[in-house]
PAROGU-394013 format. One record per residue: residue number from 1; residue in three letters; z, y, x of N, C-alpha, C in turn. Coordinates in pm, 1 decimal. Layout:
# residues N
+------+----------+----------+----------+----------+----------+----------+----------+----------+----------+----------+
! fiba ! drendren !      nup !   nnorth !    neast !     caup !  canorth !   caeast !      cup !   cnorth !    ceast !
+------+----------+----------+----------+----------+----------+----------+----------+----------+----------+----------+
!  NUM !      ALA !        Z !        Y !        X !        Z !        Y !        X !        Z !        Y !        X !
...
+------+----------+----------+----------+----------+----------+----------+----------+----------+----------+----------+
# end
This chain:
# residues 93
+------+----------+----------+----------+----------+----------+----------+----------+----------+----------+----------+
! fiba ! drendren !      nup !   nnorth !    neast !     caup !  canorth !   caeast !      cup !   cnorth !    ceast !
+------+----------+----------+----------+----------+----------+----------+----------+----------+----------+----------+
!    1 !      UNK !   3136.0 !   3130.7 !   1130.9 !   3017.8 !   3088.5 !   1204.1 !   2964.9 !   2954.8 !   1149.9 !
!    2 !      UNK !   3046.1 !   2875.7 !   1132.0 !   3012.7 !   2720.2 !   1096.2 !   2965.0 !   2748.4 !    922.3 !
!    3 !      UNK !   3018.5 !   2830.4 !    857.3 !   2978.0 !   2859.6 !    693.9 !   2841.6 !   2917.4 !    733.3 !
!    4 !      UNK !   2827.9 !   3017.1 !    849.0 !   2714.0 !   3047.4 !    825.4 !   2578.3 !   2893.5 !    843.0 !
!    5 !      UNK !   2623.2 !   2867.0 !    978.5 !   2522.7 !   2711.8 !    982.6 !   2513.0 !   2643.4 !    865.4 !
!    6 !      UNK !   2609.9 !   2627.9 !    821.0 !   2597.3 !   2579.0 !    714.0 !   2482.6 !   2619.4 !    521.1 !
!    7 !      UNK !   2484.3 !   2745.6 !    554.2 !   2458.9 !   2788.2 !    411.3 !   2276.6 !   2803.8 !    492.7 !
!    8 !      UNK !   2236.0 !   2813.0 !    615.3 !   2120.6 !   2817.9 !    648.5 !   2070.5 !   2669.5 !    636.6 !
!    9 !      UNK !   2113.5 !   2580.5 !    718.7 !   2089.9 !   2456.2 !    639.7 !   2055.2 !   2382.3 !    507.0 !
!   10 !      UNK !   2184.7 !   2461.9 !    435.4 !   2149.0 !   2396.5 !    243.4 !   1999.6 !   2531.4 !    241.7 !
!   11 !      UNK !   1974.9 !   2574.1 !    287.7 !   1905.4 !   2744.3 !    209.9 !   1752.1 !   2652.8 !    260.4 !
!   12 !      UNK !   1752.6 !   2587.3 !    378.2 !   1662.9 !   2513.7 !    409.7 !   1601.5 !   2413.9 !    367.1 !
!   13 !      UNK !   1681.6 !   2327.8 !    357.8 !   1690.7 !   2199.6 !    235.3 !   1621.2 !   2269.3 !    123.6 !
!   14 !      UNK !   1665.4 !   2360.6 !     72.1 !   1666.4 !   2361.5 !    -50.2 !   1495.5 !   2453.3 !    -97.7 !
!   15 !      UNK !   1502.9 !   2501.3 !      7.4 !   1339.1 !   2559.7 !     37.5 !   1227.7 !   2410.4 !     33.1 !
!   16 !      UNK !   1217.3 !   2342.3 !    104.1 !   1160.4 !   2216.9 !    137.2 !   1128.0 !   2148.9 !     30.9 !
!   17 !      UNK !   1247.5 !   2121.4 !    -45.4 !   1205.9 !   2059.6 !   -162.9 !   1172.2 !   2155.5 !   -299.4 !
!   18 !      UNK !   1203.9 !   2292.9 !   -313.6 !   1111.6 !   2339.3 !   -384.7 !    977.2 !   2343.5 !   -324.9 !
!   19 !      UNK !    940.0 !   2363.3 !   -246.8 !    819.3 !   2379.7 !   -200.5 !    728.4 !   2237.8 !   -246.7 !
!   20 !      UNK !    806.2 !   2112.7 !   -212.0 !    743.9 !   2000.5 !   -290.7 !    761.9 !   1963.0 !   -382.8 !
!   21 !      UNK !    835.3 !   2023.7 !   -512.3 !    806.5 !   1987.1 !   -645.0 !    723.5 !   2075.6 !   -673.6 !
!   22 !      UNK !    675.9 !   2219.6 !   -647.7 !    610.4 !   2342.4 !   -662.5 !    452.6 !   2277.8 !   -647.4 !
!   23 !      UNK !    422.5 !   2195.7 !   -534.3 !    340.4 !   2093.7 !   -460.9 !    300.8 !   2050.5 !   -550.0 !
!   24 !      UNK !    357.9 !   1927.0 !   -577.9 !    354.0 !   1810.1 !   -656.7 !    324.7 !   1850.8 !   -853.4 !
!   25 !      UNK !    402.3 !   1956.1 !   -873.1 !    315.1 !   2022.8 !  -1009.6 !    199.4 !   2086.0 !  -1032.8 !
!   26 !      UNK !    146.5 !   2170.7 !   -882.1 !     22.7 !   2199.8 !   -891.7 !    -49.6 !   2117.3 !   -876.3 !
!   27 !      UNK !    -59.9 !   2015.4 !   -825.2 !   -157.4 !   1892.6 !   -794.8 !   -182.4 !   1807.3 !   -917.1 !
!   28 !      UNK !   -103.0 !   1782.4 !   -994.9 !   -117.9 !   1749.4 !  -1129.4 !   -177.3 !   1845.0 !  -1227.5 !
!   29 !      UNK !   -119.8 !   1990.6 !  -1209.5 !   -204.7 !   2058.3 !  -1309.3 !   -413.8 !   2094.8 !  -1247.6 !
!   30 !      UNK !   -410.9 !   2040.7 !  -1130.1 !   -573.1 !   2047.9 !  -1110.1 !   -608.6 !   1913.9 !  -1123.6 !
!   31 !      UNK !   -520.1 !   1861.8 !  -1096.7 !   -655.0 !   1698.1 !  -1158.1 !   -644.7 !   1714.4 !  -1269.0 !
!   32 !      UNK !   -562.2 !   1762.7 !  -1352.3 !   -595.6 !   1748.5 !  -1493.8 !   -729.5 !   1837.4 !  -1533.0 !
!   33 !      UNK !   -707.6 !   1982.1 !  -1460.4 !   -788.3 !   2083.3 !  -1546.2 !   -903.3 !   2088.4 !  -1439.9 !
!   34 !      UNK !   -958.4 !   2053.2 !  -1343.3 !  -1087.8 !   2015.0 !  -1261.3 !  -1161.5 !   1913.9 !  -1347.3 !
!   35 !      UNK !  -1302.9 !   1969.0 !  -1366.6 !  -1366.3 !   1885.5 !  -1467.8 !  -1443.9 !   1804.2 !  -1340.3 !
!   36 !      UNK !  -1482.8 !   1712.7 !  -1385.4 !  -1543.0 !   1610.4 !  -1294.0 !  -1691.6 !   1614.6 !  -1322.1 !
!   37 !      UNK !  -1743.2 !   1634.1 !  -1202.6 !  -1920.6 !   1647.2 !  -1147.3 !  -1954.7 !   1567.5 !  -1191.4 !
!   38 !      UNK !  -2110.9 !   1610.6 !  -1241.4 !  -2243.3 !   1476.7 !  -1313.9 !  -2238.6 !   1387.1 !  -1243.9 !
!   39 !      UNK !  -2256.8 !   1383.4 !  -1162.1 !  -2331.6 !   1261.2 !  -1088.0 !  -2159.9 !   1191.9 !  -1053.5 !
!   40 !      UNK !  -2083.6 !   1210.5 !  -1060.4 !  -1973.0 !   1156.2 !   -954.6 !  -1923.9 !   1023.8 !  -1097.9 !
!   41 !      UNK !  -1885.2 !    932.8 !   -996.3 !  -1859.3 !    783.2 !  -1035.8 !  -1703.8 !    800.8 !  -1014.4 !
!   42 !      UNK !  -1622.4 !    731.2 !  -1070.2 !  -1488.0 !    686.3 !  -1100.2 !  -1470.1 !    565.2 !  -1071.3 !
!   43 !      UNK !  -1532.3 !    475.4 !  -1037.7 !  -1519.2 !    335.6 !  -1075.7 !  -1420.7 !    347.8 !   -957.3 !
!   44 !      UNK !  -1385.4 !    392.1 !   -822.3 !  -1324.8 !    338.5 !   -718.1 !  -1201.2 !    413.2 !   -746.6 !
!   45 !      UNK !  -1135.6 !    472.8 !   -819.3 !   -950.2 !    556.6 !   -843.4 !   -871.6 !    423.4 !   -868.4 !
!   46 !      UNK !   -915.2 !    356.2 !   -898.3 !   -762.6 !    274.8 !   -907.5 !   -775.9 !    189.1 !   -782.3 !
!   47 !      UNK !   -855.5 !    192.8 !   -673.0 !   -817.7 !     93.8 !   -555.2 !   -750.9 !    175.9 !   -408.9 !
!   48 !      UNK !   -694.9 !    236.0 !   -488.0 !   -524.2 !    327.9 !   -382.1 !   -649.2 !    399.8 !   -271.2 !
!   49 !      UNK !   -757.0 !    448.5 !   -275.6 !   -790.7 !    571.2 !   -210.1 !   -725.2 !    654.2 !   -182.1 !
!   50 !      UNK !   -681.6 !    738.9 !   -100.8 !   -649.2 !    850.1 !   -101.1 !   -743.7 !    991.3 !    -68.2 !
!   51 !      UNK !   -725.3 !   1102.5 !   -133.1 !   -815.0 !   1231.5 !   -112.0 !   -906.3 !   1238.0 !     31.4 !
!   52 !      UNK !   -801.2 !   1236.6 !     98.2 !   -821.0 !   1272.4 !    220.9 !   -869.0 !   1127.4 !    329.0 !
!   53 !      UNK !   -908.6 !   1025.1 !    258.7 !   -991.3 !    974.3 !    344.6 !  -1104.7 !    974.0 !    360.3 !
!   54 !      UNK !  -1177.8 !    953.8 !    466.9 !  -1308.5 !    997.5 !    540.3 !  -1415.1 !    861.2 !    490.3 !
!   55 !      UNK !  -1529.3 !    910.3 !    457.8 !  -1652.9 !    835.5 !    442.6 !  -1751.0 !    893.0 !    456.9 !
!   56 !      UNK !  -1828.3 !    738.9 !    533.8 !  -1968.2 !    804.9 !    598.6 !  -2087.0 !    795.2 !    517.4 !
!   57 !      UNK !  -2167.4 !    922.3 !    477.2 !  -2285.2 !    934.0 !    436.6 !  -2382.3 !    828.3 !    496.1 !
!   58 !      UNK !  -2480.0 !    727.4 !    393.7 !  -2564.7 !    663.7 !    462.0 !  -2691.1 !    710.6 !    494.2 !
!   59 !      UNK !  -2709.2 !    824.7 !    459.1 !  -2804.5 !    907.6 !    437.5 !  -2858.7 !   1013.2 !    602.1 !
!   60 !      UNK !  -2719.8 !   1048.5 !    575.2 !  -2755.5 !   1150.2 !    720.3 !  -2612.1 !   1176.8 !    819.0 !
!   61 !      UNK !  -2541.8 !   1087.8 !    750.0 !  -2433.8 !   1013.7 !    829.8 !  -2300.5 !   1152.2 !    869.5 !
!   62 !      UNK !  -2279.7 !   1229.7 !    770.8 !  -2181.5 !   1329.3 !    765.7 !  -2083.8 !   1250.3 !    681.7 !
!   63 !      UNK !  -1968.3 !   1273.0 !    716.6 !  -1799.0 !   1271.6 !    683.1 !  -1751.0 !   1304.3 !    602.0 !
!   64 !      UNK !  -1718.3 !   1259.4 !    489.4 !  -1715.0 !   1333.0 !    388.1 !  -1535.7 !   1270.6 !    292.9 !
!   65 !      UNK !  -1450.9 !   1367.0 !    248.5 !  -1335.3 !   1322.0 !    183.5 !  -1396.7 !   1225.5 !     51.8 !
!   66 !      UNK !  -1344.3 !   1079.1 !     41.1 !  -1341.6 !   1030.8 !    -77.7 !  -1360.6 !   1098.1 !   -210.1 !
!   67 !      UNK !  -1261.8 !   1163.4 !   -186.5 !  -1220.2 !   1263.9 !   -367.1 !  -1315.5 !   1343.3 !   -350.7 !
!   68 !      UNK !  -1410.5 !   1400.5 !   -263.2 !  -1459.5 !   1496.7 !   -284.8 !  -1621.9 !   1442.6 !   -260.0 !
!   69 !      UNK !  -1654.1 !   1309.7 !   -270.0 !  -1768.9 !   1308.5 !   -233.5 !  -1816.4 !   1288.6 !   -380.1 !
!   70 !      UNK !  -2002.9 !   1198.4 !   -385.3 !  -2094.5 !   1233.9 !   -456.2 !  -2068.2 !   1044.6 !   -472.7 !
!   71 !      UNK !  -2028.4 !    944.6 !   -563.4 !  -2018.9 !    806.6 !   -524.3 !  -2152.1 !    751.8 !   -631.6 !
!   72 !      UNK !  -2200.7 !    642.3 !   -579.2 !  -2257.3 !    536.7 !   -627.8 !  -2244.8 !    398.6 !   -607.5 !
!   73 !      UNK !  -2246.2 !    365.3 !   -731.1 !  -2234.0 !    178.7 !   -746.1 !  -2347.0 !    103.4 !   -719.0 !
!   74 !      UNK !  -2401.6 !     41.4 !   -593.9 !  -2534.2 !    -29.2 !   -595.4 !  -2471.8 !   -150.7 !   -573.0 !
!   75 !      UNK !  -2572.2 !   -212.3 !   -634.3 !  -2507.3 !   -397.8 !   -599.4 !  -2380.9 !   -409.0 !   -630.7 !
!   76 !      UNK !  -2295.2 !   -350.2 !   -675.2 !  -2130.2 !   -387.8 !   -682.3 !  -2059.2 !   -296.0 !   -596.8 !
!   77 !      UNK !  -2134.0 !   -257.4 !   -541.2 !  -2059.5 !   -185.6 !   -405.3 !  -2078.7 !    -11.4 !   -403.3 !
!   78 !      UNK !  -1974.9 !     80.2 !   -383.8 !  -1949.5 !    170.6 !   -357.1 !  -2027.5 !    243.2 !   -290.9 !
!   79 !      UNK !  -2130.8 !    330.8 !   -262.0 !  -2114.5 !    405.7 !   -146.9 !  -2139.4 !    549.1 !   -160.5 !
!   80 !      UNK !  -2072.2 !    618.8 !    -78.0 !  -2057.1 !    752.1 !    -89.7 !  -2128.9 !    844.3 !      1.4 !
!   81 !      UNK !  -2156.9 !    999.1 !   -101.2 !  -2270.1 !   1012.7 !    -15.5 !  -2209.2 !   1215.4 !    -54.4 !
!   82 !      UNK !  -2248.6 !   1320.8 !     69.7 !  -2215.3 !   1421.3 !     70.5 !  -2252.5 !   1511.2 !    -22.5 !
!   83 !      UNK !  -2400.4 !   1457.9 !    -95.2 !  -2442.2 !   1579.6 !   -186.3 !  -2528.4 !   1498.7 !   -259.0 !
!   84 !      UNK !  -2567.9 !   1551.8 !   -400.4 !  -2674.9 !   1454.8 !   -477.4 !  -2775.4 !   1436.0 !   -391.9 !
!   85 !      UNK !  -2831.0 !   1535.6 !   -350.2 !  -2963.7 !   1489.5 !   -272.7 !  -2965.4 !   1415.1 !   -197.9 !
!   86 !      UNK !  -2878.0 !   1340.4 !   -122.4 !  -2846.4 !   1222.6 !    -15.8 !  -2850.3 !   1096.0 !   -100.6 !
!   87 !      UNK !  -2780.3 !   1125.8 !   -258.8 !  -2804.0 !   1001.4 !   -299.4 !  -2908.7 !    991.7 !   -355.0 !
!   88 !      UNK !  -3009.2 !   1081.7 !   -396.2 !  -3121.3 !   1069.1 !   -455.3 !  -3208.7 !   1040.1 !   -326.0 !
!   89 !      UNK !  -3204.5 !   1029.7 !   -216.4 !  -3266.6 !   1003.2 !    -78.4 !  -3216.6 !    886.7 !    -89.3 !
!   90 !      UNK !  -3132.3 !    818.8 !    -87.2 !  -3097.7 !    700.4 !    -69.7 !  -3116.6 !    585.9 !   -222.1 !
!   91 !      UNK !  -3163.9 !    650.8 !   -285.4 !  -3168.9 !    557.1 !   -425.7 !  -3334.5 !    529.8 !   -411.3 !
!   92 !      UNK !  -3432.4 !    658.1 !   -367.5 !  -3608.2 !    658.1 !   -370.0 !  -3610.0 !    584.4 !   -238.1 !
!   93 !      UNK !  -3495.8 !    555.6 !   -154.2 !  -3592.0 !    479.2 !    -20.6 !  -3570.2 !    308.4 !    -76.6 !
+------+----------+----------+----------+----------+----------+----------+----------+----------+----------+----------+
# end
């Protein structure tokens, strides 16, 4: 009984962390092979963003993931916007 607890445990463990190196290799093989959108700016990856944080459109004020938004540099400053056309709305006003 106790071998069995036991071998469900390691079988568990051992699920978990394949599952996150399995993780952690696919996530590397799409940032590599995801080509990066015209309009999208880089300048902000090295200041510890993460994917999944939230920014607000100044445009029409939708939520949008960092990694996945549309960015521009005005004045020095960042801002992110949901779709080109928000930033092309926000560059003609």
């Amino acid at each position: 009984m106790i071998r069995t607890v036991l071998y469900l445990l390691i079988s568990i463990f051992l699920l978990t962390f394949l599952r996150y190196v399995i993780g952690a290799i696919t996530r590397g093989f799409s940032d590599v092979l995801r080509p990066k959108a015209p309009g999208q700016d880089t300048t902000s990856a090295g200041r510890g963003e993460t994917a999944g944080e939230l920014k607000r459109d100044p445009v029409c004020g939708t939520f949008v993931a960092a990694g996945a938004s549309v960015r521009k540099t005005v004045r020095g400053e960042v801002v992110y916007f949901c779709s080109e056309a928000c930033r092309n709305k926000y560059l003609d006003s």
